[in-house]
C-alpha positions in Angstrom: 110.2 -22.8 4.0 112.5 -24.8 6.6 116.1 -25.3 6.7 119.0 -26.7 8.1 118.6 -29.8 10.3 114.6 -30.3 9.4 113.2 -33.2 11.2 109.3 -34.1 10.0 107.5 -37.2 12.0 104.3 -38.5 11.3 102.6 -42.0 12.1 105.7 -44.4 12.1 107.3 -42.5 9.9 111.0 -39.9 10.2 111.8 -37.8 7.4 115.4 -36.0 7.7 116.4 -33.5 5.4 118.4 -29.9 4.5 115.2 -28.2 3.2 111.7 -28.9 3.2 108.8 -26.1 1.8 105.0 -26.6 3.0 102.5 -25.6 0.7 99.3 -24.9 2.8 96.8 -23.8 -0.3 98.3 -26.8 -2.7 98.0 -29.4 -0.3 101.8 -30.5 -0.2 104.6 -30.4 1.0 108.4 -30.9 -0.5 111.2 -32.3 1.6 114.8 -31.8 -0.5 118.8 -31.7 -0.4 119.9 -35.0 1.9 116.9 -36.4 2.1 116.5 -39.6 4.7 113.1 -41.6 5.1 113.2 -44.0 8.4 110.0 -46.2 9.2 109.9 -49.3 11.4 110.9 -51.7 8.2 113.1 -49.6 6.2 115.8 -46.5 5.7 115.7 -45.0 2.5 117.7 -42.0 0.8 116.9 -39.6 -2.1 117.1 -36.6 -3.5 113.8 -35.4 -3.2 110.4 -36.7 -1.4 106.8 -34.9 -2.3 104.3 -35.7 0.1 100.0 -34.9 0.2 98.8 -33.6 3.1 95.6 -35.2 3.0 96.3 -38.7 1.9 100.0 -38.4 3.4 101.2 -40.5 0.1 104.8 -39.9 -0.2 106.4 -39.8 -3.7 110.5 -40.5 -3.5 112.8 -39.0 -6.0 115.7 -39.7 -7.3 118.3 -39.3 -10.3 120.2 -42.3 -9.3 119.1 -45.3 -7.6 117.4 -45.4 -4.1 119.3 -46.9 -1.1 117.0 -48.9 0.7 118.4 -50.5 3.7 116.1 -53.1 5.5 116.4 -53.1 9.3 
């Protein structure tokens, strides 16, 4: 479990957030609480993103809509 100011980069891809748990035996791990996702086409914000491992698919989460903002 990380916390405060947790910065994740991988590929071409920047994921900000307050908290983010690694899960080593389950093969995931769970960035939450002011979540930002930056690549090179896009800047996206949610509540919650779940991302594999492995495959390094990223699932976004949200209650409300998500803000994407092309750049």
């Amino acid at each position: 479990k990380f916390y405060n100011n947790v910065k994740i980069s991988y590929d071409d891809k920047v994921i900000t957030c307050d908290n983010f748990d690694l899960n080593l035996s389950e093969n995931f791990a769970k960035a939450y609480n002011n979540v930002v996702f930056k690549d090179n086409k896009s800047i996206m914000k949610s509540q919650s993103i779940i991302m594999d491992i492995i495959t390094k698919d990223v699932k976004i989460n949200s209650n409300e809509k998500i803000n994407i903002i092309s750049n």
